[in-house]
C-alpha positions in Angstrom: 0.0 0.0 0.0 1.2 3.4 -0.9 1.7 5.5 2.6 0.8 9.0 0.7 -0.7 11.5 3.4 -3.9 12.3 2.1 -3.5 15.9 3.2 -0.9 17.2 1.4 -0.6 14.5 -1.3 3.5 14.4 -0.1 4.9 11.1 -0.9 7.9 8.7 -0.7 11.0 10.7 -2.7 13.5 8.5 -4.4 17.6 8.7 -4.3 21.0 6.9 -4.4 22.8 5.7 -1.5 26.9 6.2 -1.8 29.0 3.9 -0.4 33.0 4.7 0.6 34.1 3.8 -2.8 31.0 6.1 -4.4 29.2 2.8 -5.4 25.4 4.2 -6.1 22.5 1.7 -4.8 18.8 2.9 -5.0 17.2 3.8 -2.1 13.4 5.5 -0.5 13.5 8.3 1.5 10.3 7.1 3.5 7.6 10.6 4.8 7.3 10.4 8.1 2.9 9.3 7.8 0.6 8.7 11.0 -2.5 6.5 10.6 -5.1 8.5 12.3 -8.7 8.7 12.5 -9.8 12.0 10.5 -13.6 14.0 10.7 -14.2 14.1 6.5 -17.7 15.0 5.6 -19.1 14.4 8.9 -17.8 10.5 9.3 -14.5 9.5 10.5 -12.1 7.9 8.7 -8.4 6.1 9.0 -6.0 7.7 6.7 -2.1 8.3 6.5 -1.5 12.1 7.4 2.1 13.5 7.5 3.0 14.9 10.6 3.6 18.4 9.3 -0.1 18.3 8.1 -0.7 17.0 11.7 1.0 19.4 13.5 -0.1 22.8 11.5 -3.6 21.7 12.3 -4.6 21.6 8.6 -6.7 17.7 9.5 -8.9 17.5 12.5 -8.9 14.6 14.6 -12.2 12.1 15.0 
């Protein structure tokens, strides 16, 4: 399952690790999400939310 925060839309970004001898291996840098329980239309729900979305108050908890 894809851990997108349904806020914001922000999702995992994609780069190269390096090792000592500059060898490049793919890697995920991983959004920090939260499941949480969210008031949309009047019902909760359980959906991923970042924790910048969480913390500016832009989601309001069930």
């Amino acid at each position: 399952m894809a851990r997108i925060c349904h806020s914001c839309g922000k999702r995992p970004a994609f780069g190269q690790s390096r090792s000592h001898s500059m060898v490049a291996t793919k890697r995920r840098f991983d959004i920090n999400v939260q499941k949480v329980r969210i008031l949309e239309s009047g019902a909760p729900k359980r959906v991923y939310v970042c924790t910048r979305c969480l913390k500016a108050g832009k989601v309001t908890k069930a």
